[in-house]
N, C-alpha and C positions, 0 to 999 in steps of 0.2 A: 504494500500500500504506500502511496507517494505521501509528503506532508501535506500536499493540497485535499486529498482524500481524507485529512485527521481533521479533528473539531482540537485543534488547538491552536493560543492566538497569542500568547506571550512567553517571553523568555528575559531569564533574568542578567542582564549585562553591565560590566563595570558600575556593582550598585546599584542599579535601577531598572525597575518590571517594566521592559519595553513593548510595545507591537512584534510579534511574531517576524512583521515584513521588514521591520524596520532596524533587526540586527544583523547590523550590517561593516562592515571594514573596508577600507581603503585598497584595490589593487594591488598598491606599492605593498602591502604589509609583510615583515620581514617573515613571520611564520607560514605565510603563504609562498613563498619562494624558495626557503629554507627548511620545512617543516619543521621547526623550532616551535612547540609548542607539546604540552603535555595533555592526558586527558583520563579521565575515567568510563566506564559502561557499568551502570548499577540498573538493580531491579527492585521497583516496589511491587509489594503483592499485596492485592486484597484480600488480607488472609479474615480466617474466623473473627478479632481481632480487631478490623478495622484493616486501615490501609499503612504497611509498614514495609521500611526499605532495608534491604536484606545486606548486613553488614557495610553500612554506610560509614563509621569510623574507622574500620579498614580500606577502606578505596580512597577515605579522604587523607589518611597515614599516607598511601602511597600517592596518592598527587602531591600532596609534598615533597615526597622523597624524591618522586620522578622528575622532579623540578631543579635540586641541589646541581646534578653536573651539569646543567647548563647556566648556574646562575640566573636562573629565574625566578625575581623574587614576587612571589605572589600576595598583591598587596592587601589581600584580607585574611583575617584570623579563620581557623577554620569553626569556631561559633557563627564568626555572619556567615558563611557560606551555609552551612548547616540552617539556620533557619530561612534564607534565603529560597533554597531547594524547598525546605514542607512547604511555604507559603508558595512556591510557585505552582507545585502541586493542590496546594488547596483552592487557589484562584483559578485551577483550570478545570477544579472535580475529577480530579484522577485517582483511580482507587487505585488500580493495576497500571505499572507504567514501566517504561524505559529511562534511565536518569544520565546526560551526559554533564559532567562537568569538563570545563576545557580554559587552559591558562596557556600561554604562546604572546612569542614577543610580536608588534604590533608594528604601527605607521612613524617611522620619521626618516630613516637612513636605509640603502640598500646594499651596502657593501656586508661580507659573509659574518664579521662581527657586529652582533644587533646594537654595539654603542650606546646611542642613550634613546634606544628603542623601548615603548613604556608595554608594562607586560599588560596584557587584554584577557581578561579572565568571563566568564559566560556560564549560564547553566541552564542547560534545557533539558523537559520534560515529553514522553509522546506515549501511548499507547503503540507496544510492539508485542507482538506473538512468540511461539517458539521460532527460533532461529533456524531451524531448519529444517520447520515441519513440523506440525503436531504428529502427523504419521512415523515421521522420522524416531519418535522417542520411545514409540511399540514396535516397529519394526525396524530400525537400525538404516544403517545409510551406508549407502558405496562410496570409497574414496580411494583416490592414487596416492602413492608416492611421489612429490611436485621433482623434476626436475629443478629447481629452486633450492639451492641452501637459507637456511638461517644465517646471520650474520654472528661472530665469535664476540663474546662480551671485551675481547682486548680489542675490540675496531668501533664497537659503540658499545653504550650500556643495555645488558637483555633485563635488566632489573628495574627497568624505566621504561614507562608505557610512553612512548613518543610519538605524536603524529607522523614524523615522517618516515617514521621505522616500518610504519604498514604499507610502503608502498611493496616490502616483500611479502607481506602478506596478500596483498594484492594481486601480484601476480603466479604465486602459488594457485589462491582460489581459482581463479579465469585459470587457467590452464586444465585443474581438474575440471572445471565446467566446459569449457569447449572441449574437452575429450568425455562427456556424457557421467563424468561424475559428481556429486554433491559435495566434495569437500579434500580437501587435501591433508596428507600428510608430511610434513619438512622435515631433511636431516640437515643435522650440524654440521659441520665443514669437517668430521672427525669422518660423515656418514652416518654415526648414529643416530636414532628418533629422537627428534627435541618435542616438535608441538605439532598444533595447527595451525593456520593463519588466525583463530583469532581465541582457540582452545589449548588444554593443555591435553595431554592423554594418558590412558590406564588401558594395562594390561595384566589380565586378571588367566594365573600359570597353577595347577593342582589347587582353586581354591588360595594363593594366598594372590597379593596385588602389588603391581611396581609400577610405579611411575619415574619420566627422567627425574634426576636431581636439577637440581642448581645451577653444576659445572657443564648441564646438556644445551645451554643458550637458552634457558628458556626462562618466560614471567612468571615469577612465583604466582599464579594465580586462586584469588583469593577463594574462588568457587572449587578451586584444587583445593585449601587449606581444608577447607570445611568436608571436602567428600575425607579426605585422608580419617579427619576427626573423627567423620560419622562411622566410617572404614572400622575403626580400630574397637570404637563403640558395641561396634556387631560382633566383634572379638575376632574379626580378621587380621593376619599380620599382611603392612600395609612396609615396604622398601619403596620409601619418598625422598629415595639417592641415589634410583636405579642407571644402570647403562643399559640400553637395549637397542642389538642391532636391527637392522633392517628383517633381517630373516626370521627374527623373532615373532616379528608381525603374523607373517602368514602360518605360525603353528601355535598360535595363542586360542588359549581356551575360550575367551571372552576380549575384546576389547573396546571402549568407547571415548567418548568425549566429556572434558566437563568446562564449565565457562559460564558467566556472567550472562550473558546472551543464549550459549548451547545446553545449559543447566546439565543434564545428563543424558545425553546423547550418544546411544548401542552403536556399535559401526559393524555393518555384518560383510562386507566386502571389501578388502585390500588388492587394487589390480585385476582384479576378477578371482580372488581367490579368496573362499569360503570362507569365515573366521569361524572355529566354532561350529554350531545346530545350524547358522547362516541367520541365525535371526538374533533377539535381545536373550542375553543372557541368564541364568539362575542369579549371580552375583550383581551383574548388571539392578537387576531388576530387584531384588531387594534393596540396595542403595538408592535407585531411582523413588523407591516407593520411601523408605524411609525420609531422605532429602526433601519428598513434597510434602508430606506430614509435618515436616519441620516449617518448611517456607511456606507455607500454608496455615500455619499454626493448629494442625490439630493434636499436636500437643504441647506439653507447658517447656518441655526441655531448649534450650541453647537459648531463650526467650530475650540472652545478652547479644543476641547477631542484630537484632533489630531497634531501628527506630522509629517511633511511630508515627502517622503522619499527624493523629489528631492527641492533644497531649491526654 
């Protein structure tokens, strides 16, 4: 669905609840030529509850963090950004939503150092679906191996969600889609599995679970922290420091997606090769069901991942 097809009309910019049409930058803007700019993907759920956003003081930890190696100093504390977010959600009546926050250096200078370029910080709100398919998360999703590396944390930071850092994820995704699949899978510049283009991944080997580590190029992502948590809960042992090569892939028991946007997402196809029964997993599929029980609030546990939108 396009944003013109949304009922939504405002967003919240440098400070102040603008017109939807009217947020807007300058051509010249250095983030826009440089992708110099950080940003977040959160989820509000309308859960039992009311309407609450699903570990919002860790996304906002890391736009912080993801801000530090570029010296980008983001000129509000994360209290106003925080209330900033519920009340732009309140003023739009969004129960269930997508939440972007984004800070990037802005309009004055266009040479590669942004100088005394002022940082431009934004947050917007929209009703999004599952990311890739509600079908996709009963029955699992085909994906390639991209052609495409990940880029090594010694050449940029993989620990910093960067706008321009997605242009490799960008051209991961389009490659498995013009070759008729739904999503891709990137190796490191080692070869081994780091992520997705906007997911991390699990591979689920006799019942226990690995995902890459740290040292595999990839974003500690926050919807990874939380499966591992809920992982270990269930009394699985859960290796969230794993290496896993490429060949690993096609004799995996189980493997899937997790992500901000991908929540838990089965992957039943690698290259055309079977994963697994070919469809969602036993393991898959308890974590999936537990995870929405949680982000759904039908029950009282982790009740500290959320914030509300109405107090």
């Amino acid at each position: 669905m396009s944003f013109d097809e949304m009922d939504v009309d405002t967003i919240w910019m440098d400070g102040e609840f603008v017109d939807w049409d009217d947020a807007q930058v300058h051509v010249l803007t250095h983030g826009l030529h440089y992708g110099t700019g950080v940003f977040e993907g959160v989820r509000c759920y309308d859960t039992e509850n009311g309407a609450a956003i699903f570990r919002w003081d860790e996304h906002l930890d890391r736009l912080y963090d993801s801000a530090k190696p570029y010296d980008l100093d983001i000129d509000y504390e994360p209290e106003e950004l925080t209330e900033a977010t519920l009340e732009l959600i309140r003023r739009q009546d969004l129960a269930s939503c997508y939440v972007r926050p984004i800070a990037f250096y802005g309009y004055d200078s266009l040479g590669v150092s942004p100088g005394d370029c002022p940082t431009r910080t934004a947050v917007a709100a929209w009703p999004w679906g599952t990311y890739l398919g509600e079908e996709a998360l009963e029955n699992g999703v085909e994906v390639m191996v991209s052609s495409w590396r990940k880029h090594s944390s010694s050449q940029i930071p993989t620990n910093a969600k960067t706008t321009g850092l997605y242009v490799n994820s960008m051209l991961a995704g389009e490659e498995a889609r013009r070759n008729g699949f739904a999503e891709a899978i990137v190796l490191n510049k080692e070869g081994n599995v780091a992520e997705g283009p906007g997911e991390n991944l699990f591979l689920v080997r006799d019942d226990e679970i690995y995902t890459p580590g740290l040292a595999e190029s990839i974003l500690d992502g926050i919807t990874r922290q939380s499966v591992i948590t809920l992982a270990e809960e269930l009394g699985y042992e859960v290796h969230d420091q794993a290496t896993i090569s490429r060949g690993e892939l096609n004799t995996a028991d189980e493997l899937f997606f997790s992500g901000s946007a991908a929540e838990i997402t089965p992957i039943r196809q690698v290259d055309n090769v079977e994963i697994g029964n070919g469809g969602r997993g036993p393991v898959t599929e308890e974590l999936q069901s537990r995870f929405f029980d949680v982000v759904n609030r039908r029950t009282d546990d982790h009740d500290e991942w959320f914030t509300y939108v109405e107090a």
